[in-house]
C-alpha positions as CSV (number, residue, x, y, z in Angstrom):
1,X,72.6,64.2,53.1
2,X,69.1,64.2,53.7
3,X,67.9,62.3,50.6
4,X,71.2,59.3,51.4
5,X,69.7,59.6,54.9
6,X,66.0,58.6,53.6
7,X,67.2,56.2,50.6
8,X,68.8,54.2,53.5
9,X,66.7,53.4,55.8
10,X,63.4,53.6,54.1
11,X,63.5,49.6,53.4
12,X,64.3,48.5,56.9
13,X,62.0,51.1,58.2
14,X,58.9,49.9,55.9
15,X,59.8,46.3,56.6
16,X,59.9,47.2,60.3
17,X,56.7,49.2,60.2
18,X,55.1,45.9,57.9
19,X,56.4,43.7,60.5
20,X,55.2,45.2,63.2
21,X,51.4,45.7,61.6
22,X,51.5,41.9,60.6
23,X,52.5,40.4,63.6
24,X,49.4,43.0,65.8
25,X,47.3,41.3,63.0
26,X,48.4,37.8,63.5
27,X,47.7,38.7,67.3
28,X,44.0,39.7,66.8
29,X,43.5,37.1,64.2
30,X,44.8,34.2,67.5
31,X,42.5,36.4,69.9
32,X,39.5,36.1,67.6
33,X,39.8,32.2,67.1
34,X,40.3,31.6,70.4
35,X,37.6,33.5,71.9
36,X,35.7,32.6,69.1
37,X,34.2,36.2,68.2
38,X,35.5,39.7,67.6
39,X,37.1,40.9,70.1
40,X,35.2,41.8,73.2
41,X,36.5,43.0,76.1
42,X,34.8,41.5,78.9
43,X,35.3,42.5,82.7
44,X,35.6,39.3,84.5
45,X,34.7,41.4,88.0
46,X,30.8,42.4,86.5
47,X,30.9,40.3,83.4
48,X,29.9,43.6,81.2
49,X,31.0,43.8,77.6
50,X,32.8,47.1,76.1
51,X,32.4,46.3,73.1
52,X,31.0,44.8,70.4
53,X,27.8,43.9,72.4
54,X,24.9,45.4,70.9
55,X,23.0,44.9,74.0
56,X,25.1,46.8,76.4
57,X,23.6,44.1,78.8
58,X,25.1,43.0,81.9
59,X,25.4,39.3,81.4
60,X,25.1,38.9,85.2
61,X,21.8,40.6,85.5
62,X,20.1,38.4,82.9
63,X,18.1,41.6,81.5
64,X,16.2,40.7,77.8
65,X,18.7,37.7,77.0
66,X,17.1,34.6,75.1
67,X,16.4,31.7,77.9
68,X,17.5,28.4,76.9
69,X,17.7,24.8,78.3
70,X,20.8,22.9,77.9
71,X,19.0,19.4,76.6
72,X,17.8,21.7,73.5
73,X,21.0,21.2,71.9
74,X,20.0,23.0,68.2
75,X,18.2,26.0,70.1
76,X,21.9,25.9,71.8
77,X,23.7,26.1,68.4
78,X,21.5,28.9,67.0
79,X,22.4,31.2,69.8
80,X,26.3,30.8,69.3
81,X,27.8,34.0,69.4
82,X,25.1,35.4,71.6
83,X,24.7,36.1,75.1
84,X,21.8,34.5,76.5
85,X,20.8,32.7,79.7
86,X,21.3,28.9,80.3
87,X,19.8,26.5,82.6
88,X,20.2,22.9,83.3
89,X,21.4,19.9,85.7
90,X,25.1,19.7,86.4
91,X,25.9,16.5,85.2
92,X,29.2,16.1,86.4
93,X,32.1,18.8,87.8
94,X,35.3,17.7,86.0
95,X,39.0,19.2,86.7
96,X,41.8,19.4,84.9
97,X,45.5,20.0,87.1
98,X,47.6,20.4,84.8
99,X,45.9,23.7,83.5
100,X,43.6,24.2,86.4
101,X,40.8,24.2,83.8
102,X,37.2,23.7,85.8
103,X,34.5,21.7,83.3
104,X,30.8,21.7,84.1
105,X,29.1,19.0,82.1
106,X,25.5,19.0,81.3
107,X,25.9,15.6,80.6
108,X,27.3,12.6,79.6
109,X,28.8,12.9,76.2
110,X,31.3,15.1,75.1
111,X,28.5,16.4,72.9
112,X,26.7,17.5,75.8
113,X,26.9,21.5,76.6
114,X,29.6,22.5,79.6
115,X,30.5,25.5,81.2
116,X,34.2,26.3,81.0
117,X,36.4,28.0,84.3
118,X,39.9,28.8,83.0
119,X,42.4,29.1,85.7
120,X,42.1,32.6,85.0
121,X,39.4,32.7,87.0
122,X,39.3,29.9,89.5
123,X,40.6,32.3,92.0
124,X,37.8,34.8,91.6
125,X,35.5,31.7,92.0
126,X,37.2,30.5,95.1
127,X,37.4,33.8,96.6
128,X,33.7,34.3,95.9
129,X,32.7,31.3,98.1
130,X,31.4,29.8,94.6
131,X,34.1,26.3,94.5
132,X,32.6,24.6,90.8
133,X,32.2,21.4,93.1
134,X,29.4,22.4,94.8
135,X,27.4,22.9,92.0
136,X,27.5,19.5,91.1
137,X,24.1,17.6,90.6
138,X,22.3,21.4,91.0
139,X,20.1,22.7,88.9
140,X,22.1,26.3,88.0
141,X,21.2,29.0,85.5
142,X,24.2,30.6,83.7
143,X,24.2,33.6,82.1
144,X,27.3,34.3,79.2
145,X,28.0,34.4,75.5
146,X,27.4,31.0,74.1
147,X,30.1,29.0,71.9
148,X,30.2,26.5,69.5
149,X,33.3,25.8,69.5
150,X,35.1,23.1,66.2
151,X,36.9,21.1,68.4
152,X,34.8,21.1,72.2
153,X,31.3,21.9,71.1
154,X,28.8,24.1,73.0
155,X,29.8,25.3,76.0
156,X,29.9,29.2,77.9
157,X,33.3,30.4,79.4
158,X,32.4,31.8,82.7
159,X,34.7,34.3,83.9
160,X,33.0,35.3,87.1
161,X,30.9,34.1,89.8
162,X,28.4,36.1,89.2
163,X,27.6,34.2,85.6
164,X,26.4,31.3,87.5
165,X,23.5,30.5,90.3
166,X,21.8,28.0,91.8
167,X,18.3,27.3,91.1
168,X,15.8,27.3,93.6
C-alpha cells in the first residue's frame, strides 16, 4: 500500500513542489527588476540596509558615501547601484494622483536626475513635517542608493524623511 501510496502522488507532489519554487523565483526575479538590485531590505523608518550592503552604512547619516552633484550626470551613472550622497537644486516638485507618486526633478528634461516618493511613503513624509513641496527651488542633499533606471533614468527612491535635507 505504501509503494501505490508513493507512485500516486509523487507527480502532483513534484509538480506542486516545482510550482511552488518557480513561482517564489518569478517573485524575486519581479522584486529584483523593480528595485533594480538584489534584494535589500531597507527599513523605511532609519533607511539602514540588512542586507546586501557592504557598507553596513546608515544612508541617513551620510558616513564614507561618495558625494555627488546632480548636473554631473556621468559621475551619476557610474554610482548606480551605490549608495552615495546627492546634492542639487529642486527644479520642480511634480505629483502624480492617481498613484500618489511624489517626483523631485533636478531639472528640466526627463533626462535630468529626480528623487522618487512612492505613496508608500508619503505618509511618513507628511507625518514627519517634510511635505515634498516645500523643498521646491531648495538646495537639498539626499542621501540613498542611486538608480539608473531603462525606462526613467537616474533618480534615488526615498523612503524616509530622514534621506533628504535642506541645505544651508
Amino acid at each position: 500500500m505504501t509503494a501505490g501510496f508513493l507512485r500516486r502522488f509523487s507527480v502532483p507532489l513534484a509538480a506542486l513542489l516545482l510550482g511552488v519554487f518557480l513561482s517564489g523565483f518569478l517573485a524575486h526575479l519581479v522584486y529584483a527588476r523593480w528595485t533594480g538590485s538584489a534584494p535589500c531590505a531597507e527599513d523605511p523608518a532609519d533607511g539602514t540596509a540588512t542586507s546586501g550592503d557592504s557598507t553596513g552604512t546608515n544612508p541617513a547619516s551620510g558616513g564614507d558615501l561618495p558625494e555627488v552633484d546632480v548636473m554631473e550626470i556621468e559621475r551619476l551613472q557610474e554610482l548606480a547601484g551605490v549608495l552615495a550622497r546627492v546634492r542639487g537644486r529642486v527644479y520642480r516638485v511634480g505629483h502624480s494622483s492617481k498613484s500618489n507618486t511624489w517626483f523631485l526633478d533636478f531639472g528640466p528634461s526627463r533626462s535630468a536626475f529626480t528623487a522618487v516618493i512612492f505613496s508608500s511613503a508619503a505618509d511618513a513624509f507628511e507625518r514627519a513635517d517634510a511635505h515634498p513641496n516645500q523643498f521646491q527651488g531648495k538646495e537639498v542633499e539626499l542621501t540613498g542608493r542611486i538608480k539608473d533606471d531603462p525606462k526613467y533614468g537616474l533618480e534615488m527612491i526615498l523612503e524616509s524623511p530622514a534621506q533628504i535635507r535642506l541645505v544651508p
